[in-house]
Every structure is written in structure tokens, then in C-alpha cells.
C-alpha positions in Angstrom: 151.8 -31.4 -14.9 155.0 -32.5 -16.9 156.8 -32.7 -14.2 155.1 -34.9 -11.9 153.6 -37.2 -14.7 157.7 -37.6 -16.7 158.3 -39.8 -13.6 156.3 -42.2 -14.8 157.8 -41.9 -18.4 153.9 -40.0 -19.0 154.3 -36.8 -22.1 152.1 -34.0 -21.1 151.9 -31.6 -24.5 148.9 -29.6 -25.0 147.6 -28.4 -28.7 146.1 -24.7 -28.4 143.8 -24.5 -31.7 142.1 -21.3 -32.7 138.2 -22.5 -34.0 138.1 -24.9 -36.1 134.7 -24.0 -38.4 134.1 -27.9 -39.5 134.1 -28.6 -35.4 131.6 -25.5 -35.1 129.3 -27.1 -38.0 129.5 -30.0 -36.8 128.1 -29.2 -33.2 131.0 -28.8 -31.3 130.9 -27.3 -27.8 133.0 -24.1 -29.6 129.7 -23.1 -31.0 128.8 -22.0 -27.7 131.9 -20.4 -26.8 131.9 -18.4 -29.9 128.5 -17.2 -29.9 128.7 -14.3 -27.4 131.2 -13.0 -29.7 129.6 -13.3 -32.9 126.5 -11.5 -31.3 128.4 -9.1 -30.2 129.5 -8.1 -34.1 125.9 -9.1 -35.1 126.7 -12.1 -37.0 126.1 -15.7 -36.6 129.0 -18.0 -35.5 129.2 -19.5 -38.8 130.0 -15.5 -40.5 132.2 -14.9 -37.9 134.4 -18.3 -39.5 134.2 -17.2 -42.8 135.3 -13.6 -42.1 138.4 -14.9 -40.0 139.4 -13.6 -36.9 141.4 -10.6 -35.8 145.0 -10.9 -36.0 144.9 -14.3 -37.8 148.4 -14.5 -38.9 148.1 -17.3 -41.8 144.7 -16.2 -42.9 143.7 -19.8 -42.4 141.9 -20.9 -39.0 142.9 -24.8 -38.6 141.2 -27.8 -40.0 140.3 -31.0 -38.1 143.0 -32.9 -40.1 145.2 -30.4 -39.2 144.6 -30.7 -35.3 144.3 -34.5 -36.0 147.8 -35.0 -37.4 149.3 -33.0 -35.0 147.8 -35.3 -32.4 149.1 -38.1 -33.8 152.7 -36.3 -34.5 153.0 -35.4 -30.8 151.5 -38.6 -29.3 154.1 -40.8 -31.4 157.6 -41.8 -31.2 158.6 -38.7 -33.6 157.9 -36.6 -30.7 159.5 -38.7 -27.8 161.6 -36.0 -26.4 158.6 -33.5 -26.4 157.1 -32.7 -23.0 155.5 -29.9 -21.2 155.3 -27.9 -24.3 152.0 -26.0 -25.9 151.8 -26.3 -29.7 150.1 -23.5 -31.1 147.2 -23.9 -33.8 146.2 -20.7 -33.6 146.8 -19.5 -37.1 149.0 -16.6 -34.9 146.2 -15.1 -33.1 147.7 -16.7 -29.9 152.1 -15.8 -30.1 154.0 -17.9 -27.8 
């Protein structure tokens, strides 16, 4: 995608967050996609949060400011040069 969009002077950066339990509380669609496994381990959604994933690196998932500032870092002149990159929110469940 970064490639065909840079030649219209068009960024492509994508933000790979982990879940983000004020999103899930708030009604976010990640309820659902967390659900099957939080049943799976007999918990609610909301337990599985609070008990932090596997392999959570920084034994912190992110917050919405978090996400929120990064979005606004990468979609401003700070990050000009940045393009066809992933940044990773994942706490370190997800390595690049």
C-alpha cells in the first residue's frame, strides 16, 4: 500500500495495539473478538484485562491516550519521513 499511495505524497503507517480494556468497557468491537478467548479460560472479557495477557512484555496493555498520541505523532509533521511502517502497541506480545 505505501508504495502505490507515496506517489501521491500519501503516508500509509499502521498502529498494531494489543486490547485496550477502556475500548472493551466502553463497547468496542474488541469485546467480541476477545470473548471466545476469555470463555475459553472461563472468565469474562473484562478478567481476562485485568489478569494481562500472555507474554505481555511491559506488564501494561495500552491506553486510549496512548494509541491516541501515537496517532497524532505519526499522522504529523514529526513523522514526515515515516511510511510503510507498523508501530507496535502491543505491550511485546506481538515482536517485530
Amino acid at each position: 500500500m505505501a508504495g502505490k499511495l507515496a506517489a501521491f505524497n500519501i503516508r500509509s503507517v499502521c498502529i498494531r495495539s494489543h486490547a485496550i480494556p477502556e475500548a472493551a468497557a466502553a463497547g468496542s468491537h474488541s469485546h467480541e473478538v476477545f470473548r471466545p478467548a476469555a470463555e475459553r479460560m472461563g472468565m469474562t472479557v473484562e478478567q481476562m484485562l485485568a489478569a494481562r495477557p500472555a507474554g505481555l512484555l511491559v506488564k501494561r496493555l495500552p491506553s486510549l491516550d496512548q494509541v491516541a498520541n501515537t496517532a497524532v505523532f505519526v499522522a504529523s509533521g514529526h513523522a514526515g519521513a515515516m511510511t510503510g511502517a507498523v508501530v507496535n502497541l502491543s505491550g511485546g506480545v506481538t515482536l517485530d
